[in-house]
N, C-alpha and C positions, 0 to 999 in steps of 0.2 A: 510558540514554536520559533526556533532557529531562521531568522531571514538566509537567502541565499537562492540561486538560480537554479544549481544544481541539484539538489535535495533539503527536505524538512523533515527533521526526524527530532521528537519529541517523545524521549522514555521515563513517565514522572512517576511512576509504580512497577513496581514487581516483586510486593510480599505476598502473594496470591498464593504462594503454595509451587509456584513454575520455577523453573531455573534461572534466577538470576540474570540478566543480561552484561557479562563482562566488558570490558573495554576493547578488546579481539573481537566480542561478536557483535559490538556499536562500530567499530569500523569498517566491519564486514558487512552488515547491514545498510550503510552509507554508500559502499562500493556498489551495491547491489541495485541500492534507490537509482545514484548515477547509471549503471548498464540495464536497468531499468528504461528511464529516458531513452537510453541512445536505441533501444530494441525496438520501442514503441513513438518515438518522437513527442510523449507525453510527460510532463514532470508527475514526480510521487513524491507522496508524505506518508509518514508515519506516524503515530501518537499513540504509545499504550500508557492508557492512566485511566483514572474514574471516569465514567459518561452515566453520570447521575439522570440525563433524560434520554439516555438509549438514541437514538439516530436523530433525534433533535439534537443533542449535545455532539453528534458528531459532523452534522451540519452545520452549527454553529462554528466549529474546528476549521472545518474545510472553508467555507466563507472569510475566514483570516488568512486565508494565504496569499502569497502574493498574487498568484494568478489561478484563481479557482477554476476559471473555465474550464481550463487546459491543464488540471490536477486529478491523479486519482488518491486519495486519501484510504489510505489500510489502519483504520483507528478498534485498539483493542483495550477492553475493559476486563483483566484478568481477574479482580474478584467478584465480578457481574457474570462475567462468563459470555463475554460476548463480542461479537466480532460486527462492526459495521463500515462498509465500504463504499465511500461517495464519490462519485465521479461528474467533472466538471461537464457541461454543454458539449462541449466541443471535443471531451473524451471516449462519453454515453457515444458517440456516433459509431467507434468501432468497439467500444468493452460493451457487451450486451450482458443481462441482467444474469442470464446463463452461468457465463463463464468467473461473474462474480462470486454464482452461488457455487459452481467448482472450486474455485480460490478458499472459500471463507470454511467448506468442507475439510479441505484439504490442512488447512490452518489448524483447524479444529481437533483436528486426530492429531497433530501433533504437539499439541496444548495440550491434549487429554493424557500422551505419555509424556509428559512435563516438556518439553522442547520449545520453548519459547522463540526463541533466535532462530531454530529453524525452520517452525511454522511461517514466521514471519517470513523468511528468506524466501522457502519454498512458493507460499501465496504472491507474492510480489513477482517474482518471476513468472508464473502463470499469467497473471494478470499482463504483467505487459507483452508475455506473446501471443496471446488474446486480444491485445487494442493494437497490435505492430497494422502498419497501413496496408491495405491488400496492393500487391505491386499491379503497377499497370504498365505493361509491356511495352508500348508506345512512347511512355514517357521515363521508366525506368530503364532502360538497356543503353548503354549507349551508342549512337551513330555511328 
């Protein structure tokens, strides 16, 4: 995958039968990773390709990145049919196991009517206002 602060977005497949992912919806996707971050204060990745060991192969993904702890990884196997979602230490503390499986839902239906780019779009954006920091009043408002 792509080093970088901002975002990792790796799309090595999409003969699955899904719509194609264009260069308009690779950049929109990119946009998305980054307002991503800034929503949630966590980096994202993406990778849709083979995951020939199913969440072992997507663990293995996630553990290459630069900063795992603090990564959530959206890795999609479209001719596996599957969607899995790792999240670093230090992400797990606000993205709970729930809101992944709303994300991965949500992804899923629009995989199923071919929509690739906006499954992905739509689940990424759930997900980081799902792990955004709960504000604390005291420390958020200002003086």
């Amino acid at each position: 995958m792509p080093g970088g602060d901002s975002h990792e977005i790796a799309i090595l497949d999409t003969s699955s039968g899904l719509s194609p992912i264009t260069q308009g919806q690779l950049k929109d996707l990119q946009g998305v990773v980054d307002r991503a971050r800034t929503i949630s204060g966590y980096a994202f990745a993406l990778y849709v390709g083979p995951l020939e060991g199913g969440r072992d192969a997507a663990m293995a993904v996630h553990s290459g990145l630069r900063n795992p702890a603090s990564t959530v990884l959206v890795a999609v196997d479209p001719s596996q049919r599957s969607i899995e979602i790792v999240t670093g230490v230090n992400a797990a503390v606000n993205l709970m196991d729930q809101a992944c499986e709303f994300a991965a839902a949500s992804m899923a239906s629009s995989f199923v009517a071919g929509d690739l780019a906006g499954g992905l779009r739509e689940g990424i954006v759930m997900l980081a206002e799902h792990a955004r920091h709960p504000r604390t009043l005291h420390l958020d408002d200002p003086a």
